[in-house]
N, C-alpha and C positions, 0 to 999 in steps of 0.2 A: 504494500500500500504506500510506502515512505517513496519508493521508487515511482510509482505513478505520480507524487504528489510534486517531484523533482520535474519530471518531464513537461507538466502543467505548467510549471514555472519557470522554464526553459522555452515552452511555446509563446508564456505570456511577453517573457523578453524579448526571443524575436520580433513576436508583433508588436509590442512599442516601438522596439530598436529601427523597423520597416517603417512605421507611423511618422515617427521621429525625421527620419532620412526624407520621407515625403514632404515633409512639412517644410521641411530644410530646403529643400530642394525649391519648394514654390514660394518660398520668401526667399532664395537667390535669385529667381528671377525680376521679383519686382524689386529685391534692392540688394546688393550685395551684403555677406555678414561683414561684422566687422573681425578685426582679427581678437580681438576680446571677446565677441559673441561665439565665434568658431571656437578659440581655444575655451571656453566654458563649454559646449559640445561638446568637446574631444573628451575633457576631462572627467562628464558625465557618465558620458559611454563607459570607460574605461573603471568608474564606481561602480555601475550597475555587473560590469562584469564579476569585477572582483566581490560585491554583494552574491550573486548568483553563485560563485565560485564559492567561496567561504556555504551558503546554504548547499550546497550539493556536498562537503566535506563532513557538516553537519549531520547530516542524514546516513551519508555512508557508513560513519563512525557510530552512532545509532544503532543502525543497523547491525555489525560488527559484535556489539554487545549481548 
């Protein structure tokens, strides 16, 4: 169950991470980010990995027990 529960939350990531990129993308066209707006992106992305990542260590170790 702890493994489906990982998976869920790996799909939901994707879909924001795609949501996200969408969004990005349609506010570069009407106006370019700035390099402050991008780098706060980058740095998000790279949180929610590492969130994801520590919760999937989580569960495995769980598990394990």
């Amino acid at each position: 169950m702890g493994h489906s529960q990982y998976n869920e939350q790996d799909e939901l990531q994707k879909y924001l991470e795609e949501k996200a990129k969408q969004e990005q993308e349609k506010e570069q066209k009407s106006e370019p980010l700035s390099a402050y707006d991008a780098c706060v992106l980058k740095e998000s992305a790279k949180i929610h990995e590492l969130i994801a990542e520590a919760q999937g260590e989580t569960l495995e170790s769980s598990k394990d027990e």
